[in-house]
Residue frames as a rotation matrix with the C-alpha (Angstrom) as fourth column:
UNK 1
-0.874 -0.382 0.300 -11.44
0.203 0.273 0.940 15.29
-0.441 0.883 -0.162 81.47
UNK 2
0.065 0.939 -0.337 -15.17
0.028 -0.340 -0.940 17.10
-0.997 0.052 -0.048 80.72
UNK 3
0.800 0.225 -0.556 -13.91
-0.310 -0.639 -0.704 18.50
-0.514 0.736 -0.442 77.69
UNK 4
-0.407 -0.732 0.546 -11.29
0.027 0.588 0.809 16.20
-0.913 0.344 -0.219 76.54
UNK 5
0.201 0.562 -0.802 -11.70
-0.959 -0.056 -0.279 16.21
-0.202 0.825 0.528 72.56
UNK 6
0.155 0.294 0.943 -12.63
0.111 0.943 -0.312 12.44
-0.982 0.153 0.114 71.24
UNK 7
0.929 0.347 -0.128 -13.16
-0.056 -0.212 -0.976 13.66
-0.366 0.914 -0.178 67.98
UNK 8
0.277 -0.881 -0.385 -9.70
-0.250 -0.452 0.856 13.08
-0.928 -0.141 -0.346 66.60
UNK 9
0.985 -0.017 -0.172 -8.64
-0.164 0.219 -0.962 13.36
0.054 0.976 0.213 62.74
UNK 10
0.424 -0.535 0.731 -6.26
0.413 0.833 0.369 11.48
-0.806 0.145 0.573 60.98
UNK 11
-0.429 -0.125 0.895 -5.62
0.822 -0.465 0.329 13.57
0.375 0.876 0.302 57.95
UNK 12
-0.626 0.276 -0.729 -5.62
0.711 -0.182 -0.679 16.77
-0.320 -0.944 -0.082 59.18
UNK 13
0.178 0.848 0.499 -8.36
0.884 0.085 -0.460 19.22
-0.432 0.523 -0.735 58.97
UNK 14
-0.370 -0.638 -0.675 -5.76
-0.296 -0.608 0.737 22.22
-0.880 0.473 0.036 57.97
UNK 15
-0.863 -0.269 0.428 -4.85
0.214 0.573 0.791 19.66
-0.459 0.774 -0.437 54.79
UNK 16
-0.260 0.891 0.373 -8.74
0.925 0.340 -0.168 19.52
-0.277 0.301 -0.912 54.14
UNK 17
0.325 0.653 -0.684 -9.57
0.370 -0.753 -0.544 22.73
-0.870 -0.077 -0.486 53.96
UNK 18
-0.029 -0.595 -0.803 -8.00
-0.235 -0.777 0.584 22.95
-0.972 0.205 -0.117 50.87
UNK 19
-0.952 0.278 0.129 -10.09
0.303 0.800 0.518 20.76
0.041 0.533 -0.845 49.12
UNK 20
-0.100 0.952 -0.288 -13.14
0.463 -0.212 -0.861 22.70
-0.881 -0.219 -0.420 50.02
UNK 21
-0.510 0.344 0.788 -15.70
0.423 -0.698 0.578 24.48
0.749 0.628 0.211 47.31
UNK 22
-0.864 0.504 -0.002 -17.96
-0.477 -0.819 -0.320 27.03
-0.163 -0.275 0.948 47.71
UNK 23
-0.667 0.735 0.119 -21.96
0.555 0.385 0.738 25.99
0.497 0.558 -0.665 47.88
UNK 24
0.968 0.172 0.181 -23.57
0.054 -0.853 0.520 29.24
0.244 -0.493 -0.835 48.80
UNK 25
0.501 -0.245 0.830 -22.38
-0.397 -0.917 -0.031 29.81
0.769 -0.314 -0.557 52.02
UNK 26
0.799 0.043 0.600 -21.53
-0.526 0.533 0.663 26.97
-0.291 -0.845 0.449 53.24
UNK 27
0.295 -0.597 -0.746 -18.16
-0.954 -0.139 -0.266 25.63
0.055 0.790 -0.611 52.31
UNK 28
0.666 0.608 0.433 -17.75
-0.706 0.700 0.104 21.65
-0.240 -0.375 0.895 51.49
UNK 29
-0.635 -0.770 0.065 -15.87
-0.582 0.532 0.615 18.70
-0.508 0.353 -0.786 50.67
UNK 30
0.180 0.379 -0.908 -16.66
-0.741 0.659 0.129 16.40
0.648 0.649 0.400 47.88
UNK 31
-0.263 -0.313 0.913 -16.76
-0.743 0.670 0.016 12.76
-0.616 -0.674 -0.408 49.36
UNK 32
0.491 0.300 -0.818 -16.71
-0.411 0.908 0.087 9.28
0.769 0.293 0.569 47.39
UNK 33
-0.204 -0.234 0.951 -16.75
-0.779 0.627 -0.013 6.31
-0.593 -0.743 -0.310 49.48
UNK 34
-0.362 -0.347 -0.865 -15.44
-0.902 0.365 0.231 3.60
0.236 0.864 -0.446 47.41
UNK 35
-0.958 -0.184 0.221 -16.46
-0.257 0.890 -0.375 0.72
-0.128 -0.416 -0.900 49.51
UNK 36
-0.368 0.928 0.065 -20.05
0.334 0.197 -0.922 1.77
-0.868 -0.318 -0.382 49.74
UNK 37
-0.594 -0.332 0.733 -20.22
0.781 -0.017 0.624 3.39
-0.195 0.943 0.269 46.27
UNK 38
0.621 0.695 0.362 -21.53
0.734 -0.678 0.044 6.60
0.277 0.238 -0.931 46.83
UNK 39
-0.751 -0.596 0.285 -20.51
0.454 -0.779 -0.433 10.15
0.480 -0.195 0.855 46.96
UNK 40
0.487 0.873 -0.026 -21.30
0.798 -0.433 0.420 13.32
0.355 -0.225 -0.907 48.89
UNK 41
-0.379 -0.393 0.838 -20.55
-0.170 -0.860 -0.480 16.83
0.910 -0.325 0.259 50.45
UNK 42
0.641 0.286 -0.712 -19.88
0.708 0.137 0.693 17.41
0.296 -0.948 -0.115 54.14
UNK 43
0.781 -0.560 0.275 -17.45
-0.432 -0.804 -0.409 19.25
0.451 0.201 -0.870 55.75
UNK 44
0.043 -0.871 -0.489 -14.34
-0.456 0.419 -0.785 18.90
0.889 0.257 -0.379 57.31
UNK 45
-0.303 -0.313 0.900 -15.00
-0.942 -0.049 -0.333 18.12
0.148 -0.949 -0.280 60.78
UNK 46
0.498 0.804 0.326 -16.77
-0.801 0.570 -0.183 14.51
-0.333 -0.170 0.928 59.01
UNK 47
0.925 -0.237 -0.296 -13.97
-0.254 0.189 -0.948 13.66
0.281 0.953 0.115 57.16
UNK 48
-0.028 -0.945 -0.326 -10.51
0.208 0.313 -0.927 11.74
0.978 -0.094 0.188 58.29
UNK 49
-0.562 -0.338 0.755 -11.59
-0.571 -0.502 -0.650 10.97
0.599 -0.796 0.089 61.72
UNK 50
0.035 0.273 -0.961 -12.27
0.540 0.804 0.248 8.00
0.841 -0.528 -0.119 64.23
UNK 51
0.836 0.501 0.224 -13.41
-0.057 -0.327 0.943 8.67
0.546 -0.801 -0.245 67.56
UNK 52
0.870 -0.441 0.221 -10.41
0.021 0.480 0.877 8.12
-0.493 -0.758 0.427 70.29
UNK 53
0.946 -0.321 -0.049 -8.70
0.166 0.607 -0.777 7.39
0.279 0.727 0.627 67.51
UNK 54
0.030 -0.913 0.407 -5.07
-0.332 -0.393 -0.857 9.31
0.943 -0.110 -0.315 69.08
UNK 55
0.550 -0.061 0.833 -6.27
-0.823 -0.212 0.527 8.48
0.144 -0.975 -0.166 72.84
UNK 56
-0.219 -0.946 -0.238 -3.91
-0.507 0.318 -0.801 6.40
0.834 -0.055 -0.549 74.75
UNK 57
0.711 0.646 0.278 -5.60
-0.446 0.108 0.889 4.03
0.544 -0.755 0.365 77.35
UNK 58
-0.667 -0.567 -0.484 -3.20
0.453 0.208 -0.867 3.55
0.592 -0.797 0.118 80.81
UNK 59
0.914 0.399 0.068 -3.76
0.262 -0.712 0.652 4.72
0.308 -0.578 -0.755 84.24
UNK 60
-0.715 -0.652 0.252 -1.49
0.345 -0.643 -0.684 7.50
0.608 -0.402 0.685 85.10
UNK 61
0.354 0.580 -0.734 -2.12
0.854 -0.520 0.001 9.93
-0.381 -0.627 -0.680 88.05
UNK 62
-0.289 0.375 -0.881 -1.41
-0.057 -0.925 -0.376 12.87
-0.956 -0.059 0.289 85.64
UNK 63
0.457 0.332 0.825 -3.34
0.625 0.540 -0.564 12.90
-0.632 0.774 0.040 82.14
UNK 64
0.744 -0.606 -0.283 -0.54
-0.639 -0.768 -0.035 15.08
-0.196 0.207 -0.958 80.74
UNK 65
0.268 -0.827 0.495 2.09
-0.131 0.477 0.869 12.47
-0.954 -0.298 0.019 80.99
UNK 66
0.495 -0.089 0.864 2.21
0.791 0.457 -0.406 11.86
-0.359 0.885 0.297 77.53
UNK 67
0.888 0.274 0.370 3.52
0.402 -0.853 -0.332 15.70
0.224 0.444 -0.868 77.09
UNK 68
0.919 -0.237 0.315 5.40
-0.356 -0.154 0.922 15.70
-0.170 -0.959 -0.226 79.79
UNK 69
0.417 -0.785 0.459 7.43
0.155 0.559 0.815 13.31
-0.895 -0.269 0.355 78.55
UNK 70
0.537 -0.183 0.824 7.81
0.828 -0.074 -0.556 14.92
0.162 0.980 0.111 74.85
UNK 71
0.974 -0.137 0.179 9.09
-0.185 -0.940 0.288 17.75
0.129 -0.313 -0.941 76.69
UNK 72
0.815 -0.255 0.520 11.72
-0.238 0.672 0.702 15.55
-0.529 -0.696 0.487 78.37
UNK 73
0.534 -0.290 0.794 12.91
0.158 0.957 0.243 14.39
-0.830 -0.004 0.557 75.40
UNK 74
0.899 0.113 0.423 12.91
0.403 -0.592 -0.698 17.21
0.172 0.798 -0.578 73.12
UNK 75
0.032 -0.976 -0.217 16.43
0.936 0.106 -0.337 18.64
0.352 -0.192 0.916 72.89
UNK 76
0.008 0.409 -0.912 17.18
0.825 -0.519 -0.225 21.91
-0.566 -0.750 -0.342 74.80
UNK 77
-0.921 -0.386 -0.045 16.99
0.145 -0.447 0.883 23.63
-0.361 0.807 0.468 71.97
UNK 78
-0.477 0.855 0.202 13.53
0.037 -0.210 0.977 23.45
0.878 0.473 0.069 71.53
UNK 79
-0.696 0.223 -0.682 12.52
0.703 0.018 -0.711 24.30
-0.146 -0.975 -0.169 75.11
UNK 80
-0.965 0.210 -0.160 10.37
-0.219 -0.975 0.045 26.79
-0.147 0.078 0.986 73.69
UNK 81
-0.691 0.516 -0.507 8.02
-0.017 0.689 0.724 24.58
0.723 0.509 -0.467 72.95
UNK 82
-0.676 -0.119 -0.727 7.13
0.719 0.107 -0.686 24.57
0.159 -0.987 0.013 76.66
UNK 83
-0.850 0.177 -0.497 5.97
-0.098 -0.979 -0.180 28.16
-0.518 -0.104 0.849 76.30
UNK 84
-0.308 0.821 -0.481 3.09
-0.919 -0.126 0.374 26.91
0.246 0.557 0.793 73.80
UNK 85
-0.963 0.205 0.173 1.87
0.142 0.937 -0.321 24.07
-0.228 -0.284 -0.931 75.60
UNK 86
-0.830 0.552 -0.074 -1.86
0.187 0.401 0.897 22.88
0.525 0.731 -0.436 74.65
């Protein structure tokens, strides 16, 4: 699990990117945080995301299982799915 991604958004960052401006060359999001009353620019990879935030904490002996079984369950109709595994 070296490379296992933690980083996991809630609102994805597809959605976000469509909220970006231009500033130069760098392209941002606006950000107000209402709680703390300030704004700012960042981008999208700061934005609608908690650490872990999707991970699932069991012990399994394969860390796939969670796929595995969407596969399973998916009707055979969508067995293609299979073909674009992660």
């Amino acid at each position: 699990m070296g490379n296992t991604s933690r980083h996991h958004h809630f609102i994805p960052r597809f959605y976000l990117k469509g909220f970006l401006f231009e500033a130069e060359e760098n392209p941002r999001l606006a950000v107000i945080d209402l709680k703390k009353k300030k704004q700012f620019q960042t981008n999208t990879r700061n934005v609608g995301a908690i650490r872990d935030f999707n991970r699932v904490d069991v012990e399994v002996t394969c860390p796939r299982i969670m796929y595995q079984l969407l596969l399973e369950s998916c009707p055979s109709h969508l067995s293609c799915i299979a073909v674009a595994e992660p």
